[in-house]
C-alpha positions in Angstrom: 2.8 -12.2 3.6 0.9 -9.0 2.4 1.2 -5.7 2.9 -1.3 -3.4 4.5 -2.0 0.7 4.4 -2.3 2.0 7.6 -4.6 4.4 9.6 -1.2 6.6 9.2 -2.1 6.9 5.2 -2.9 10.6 4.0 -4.5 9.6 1.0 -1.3 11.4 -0.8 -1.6 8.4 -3.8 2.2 8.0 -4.2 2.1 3.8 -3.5 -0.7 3.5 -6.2 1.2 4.0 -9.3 4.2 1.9 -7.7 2.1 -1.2 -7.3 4.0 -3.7 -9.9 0.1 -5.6 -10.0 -2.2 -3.0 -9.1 -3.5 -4.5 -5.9 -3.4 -0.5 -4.1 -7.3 0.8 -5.0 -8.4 4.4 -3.5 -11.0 5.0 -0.5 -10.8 7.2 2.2 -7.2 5.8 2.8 -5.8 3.6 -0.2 -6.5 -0.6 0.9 -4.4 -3.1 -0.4 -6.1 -6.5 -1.6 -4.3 -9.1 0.4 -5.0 -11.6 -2.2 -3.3 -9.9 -5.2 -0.9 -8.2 -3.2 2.7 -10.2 -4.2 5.0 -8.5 -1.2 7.2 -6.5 -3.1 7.6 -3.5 -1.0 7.2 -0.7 -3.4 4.8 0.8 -1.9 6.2 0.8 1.5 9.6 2.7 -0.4 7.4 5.5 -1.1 4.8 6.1 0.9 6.1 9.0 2.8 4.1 8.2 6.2 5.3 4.9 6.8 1.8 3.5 6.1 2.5 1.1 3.7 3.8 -2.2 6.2 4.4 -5.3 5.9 1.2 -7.6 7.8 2.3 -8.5 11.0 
């Protein structure tokens, strides 16, 4: 299971860099690519919003 970004995202940037396989890309909120994403929860850790969840 993925992990999506959202609506809560500030655009802040702090899960891009965390992103162990660089799935997190920039837009007017950061979007994860479900099909690259590996579920390792680094960017959830960070992301000071709570944005960053795992896909329900």
């Amino acid at each position: 299971m993925a992990h999506i970004i959202t609506d809560a995202c500030i655009a802040c940037g702090a899960c891009q860099p965390e992103c162990p396989v660089g799935c997190i890309s920039e837009g007017d909120i950061y979007v994860i690519d479900q099909d690259q994403c590996i579920d390792c929860g680094a960017c959830a850790a960070v992301c000071p919003t709570g944005a960053a969840q795992p896909e329900a």
